[in-house]
N, C-alpha and C positions, 0 to 999 in steps of 0.2 A: 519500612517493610524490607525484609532481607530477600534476595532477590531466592529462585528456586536453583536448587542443585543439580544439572543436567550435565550429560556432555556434549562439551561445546566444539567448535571449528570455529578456528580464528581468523572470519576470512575477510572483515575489514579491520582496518586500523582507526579506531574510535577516535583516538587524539587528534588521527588527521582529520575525520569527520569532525571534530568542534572546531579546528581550526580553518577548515573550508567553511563553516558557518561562522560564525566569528568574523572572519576577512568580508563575507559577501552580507552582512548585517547594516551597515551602514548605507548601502545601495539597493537593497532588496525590493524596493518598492519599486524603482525603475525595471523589475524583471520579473515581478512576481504573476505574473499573467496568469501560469497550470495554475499555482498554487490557489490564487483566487478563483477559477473556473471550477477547480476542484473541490472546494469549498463549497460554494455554490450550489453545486451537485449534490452534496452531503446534506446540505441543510435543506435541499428538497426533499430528500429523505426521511429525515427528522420529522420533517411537516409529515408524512404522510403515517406516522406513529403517532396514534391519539394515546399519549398520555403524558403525564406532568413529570421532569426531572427538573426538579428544584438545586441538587448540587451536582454541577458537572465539572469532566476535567476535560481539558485540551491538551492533547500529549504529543508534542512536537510543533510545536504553535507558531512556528519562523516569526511573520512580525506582527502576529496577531490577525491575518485574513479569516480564519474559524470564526473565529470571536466578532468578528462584525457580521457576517452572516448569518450566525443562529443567534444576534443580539433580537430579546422580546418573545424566541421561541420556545413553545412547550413548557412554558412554566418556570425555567433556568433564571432562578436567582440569584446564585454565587457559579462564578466560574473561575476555576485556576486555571491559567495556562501555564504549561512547562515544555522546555526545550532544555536540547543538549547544550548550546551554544548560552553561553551565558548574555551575550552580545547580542543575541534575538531575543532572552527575554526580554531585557531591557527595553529594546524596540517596541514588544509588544504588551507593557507596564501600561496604563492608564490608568486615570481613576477609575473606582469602583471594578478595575478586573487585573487582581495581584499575577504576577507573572514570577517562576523560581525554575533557575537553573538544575532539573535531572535530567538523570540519565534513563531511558527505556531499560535498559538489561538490570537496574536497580533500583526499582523505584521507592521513593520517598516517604509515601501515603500509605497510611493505617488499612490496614482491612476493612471491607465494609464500608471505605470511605462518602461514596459517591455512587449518586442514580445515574448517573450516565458518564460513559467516556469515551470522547471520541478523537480521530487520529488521521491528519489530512499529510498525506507524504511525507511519512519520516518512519517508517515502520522499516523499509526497505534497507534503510542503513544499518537494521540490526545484526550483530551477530547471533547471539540464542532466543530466534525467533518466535519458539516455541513458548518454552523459558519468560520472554513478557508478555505472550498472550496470557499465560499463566497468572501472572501478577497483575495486570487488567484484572481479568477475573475475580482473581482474591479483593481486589481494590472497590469492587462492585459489592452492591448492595446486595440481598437476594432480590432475584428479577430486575434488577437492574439492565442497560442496554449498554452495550461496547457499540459503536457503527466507527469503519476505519476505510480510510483508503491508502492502498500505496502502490508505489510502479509494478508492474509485470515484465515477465520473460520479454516480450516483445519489443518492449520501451530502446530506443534508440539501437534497432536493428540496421537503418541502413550506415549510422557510424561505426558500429562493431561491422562490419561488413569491412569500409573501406580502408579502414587504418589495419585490421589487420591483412588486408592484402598489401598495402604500402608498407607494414612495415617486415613482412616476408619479402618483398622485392627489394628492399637496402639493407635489412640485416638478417643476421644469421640467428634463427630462432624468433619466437613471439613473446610479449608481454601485456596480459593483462592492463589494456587501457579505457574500457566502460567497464562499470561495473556491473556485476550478475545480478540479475531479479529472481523476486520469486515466482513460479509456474503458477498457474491459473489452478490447477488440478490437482494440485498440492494446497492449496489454500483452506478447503473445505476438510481436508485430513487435518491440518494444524487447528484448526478451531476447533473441533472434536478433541484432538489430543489436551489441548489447551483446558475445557471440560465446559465449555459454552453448549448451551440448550438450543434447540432449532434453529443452529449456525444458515446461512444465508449467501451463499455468495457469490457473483456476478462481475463483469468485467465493462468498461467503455474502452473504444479507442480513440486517443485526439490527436488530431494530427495538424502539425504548427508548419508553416513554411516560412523560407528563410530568401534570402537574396545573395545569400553563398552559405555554403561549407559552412567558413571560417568564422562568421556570427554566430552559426549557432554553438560553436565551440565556447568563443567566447560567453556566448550568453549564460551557457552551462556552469562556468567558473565564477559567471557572478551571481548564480541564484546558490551556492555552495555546493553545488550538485559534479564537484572534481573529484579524480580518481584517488579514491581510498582506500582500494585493493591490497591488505598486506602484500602478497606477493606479487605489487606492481612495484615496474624497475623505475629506480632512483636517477636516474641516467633523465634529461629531459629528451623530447620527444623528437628533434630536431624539425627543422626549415627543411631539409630535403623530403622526409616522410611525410609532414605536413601537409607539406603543399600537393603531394604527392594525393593523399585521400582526400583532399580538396578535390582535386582535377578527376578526381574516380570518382566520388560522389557526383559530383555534374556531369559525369557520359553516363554513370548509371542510373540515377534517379531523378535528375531532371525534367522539371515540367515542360508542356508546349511555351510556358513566357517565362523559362531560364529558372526558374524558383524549385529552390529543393525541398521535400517533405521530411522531417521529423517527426515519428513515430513514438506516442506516448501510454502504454497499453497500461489501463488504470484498475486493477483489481479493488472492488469492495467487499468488506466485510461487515458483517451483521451479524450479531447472537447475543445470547442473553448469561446474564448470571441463573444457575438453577433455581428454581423453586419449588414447591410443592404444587403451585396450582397451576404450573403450568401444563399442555397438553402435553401428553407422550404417545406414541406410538402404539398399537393394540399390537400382544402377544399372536405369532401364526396363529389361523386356525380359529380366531375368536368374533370374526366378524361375525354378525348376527345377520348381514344379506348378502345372497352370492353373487358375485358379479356376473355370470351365464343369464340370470335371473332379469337384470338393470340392462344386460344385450339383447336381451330374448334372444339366447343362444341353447344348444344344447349343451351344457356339461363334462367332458370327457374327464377321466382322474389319469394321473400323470404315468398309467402302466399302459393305458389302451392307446390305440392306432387305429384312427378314421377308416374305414376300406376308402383309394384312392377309387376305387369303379365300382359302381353297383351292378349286378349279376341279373338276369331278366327274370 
């Protein structure tokens, strides 16, 4: 399927996203914590959708956590998983469930491929966001179901916070060192634009704590989750800055027993391929009962004005 023709902004560097995934494939199980929690979460989901998707895809599949949660679910008798990382699929190959290295912004799979596709933290790394909800879409059956989750604007607010005050207090100007999410409120515009039928969409927050700073930094680098930011600087981050949002993160956000919070704000998505039978909206004006009516209210039409006092 050829990916859709849009204009884009190139605001990750994709290469370095396979290559942060790739490097953190071999160790992902020792970190995969969200991702399986997230998971989790989705295939509650799932369950609470009575009906049968016999061919599903898993699109961003790290080292196969989806695939063991919704293993048995809703009917799913063939599943692909696919990831950016070639190195993740592999991880997450098993028998009876193939695993093939693509890429989200161009995807692979025929139109109409699949009753279901879904998408557990890796959306967020897209550049033309739009652009693969699109081709999800096409990649769906009619009435098919997309359910996705990926990071939000919120997700590691208190590290964006402290690195870039350390790193205005050593150097001269900033750089781009977490990377941007997308808005909760923007998410329901993209699935509409995208052309998904009674999109869905809703947000959790999970919040992970650490016993410094400096782990969770690290933890980040080994779940693939480093800065990919094209216009992040080449220059490494230095031991004085470091340590610097280290020591600001613990006067800032420090618990009563020393442990700092990590903030993970997890947008889902939900909608459908169109169909015909599915419900639509009634045109203004066509409702057959008036809401005054279901109040026992009076009626007013949108020219008149209540008297605020009544006159003796």
């Amino acid at each position: 399927m050829s990916g859709p023709q849009t204009d884009q902004i190139t605001v990750f560097d994709r290469r370095q996203v396979r290559r942060n995934r790739d490097r953190a494939a071999g160790g992902f199980g020792d970190v995969d914590f969200l991702v399986r929690e997230v998971a989790d979460r989705l295939a509650d989901r799932l369950q609470d959708v009575s009906r049968q998707f016999p061919n599903a895809l898993d699109l961003g599949c790290h080292s196969g956590c989806l695939a063991d949660a919704v293993a048995g679910m809703n009917g799913i008798e063939t599943l692909i998983q696919a990831d950016l990382s070639h190195a993740m699929a592999q991880q997450a190959a098993r028998p009876g469930l193939p695993a093939v290295a693509a890429d989200e912004e161009w995807l692979p799979f025929a139109e109409e491929s699949f009753d279901l596709v879904l998408s557990n933290l890796s959306l967020h790394w897209v550049n033309d966001l739009p652009g693969a909800l699109i081709q999800v879409n096409r990649a769906l059956k009619p009435d098919g179901l997309f359910l996705g989750a990926m990071l939000g604007g919120e997700t590691l607010k208190e590290l964006r916070e402290v690195l870039a005050l350390a790193e205005v207090e050593f150097r001269d100007g900033l750089s781009p060192r977490v990377s941007p999410f997308a808005d909760l409120r923007d998410a329901g515009g993209l699935m509409q634009r995208a052309g998904f039928a009674l999109p869905v969409i809703d947000s959790d927050t999970i919040t992970v704590t650490y016993g410094n700073p400096l782990t969770l930094m690290q933890e980040l680098r080994k779940m693939g989750e480093g800065n990919a930011v094209t216009e992040r600087s080449r220059s490494p981050l230095g031991r004085d800055i470091l340590m610097r949002a280290a020591e600001l993160y613990q006067e800032r956000h420090a618990g009563p027993d020393g442990r700092v919070p990590a903030t993970f704000q997890v947008i889902y998505l939900h909608g459908w391929a169109p169909h015909e039978t599915q419900q639509k909206p009634l045109r203004p004006g066509s409702a057959r009962n008036r809401l005054a009516a279901a109040l026992d209210a009076v009626e007013q039409s949108a020219g008149e004005k209540p008297n605020r006092f009544q006159g003796p």
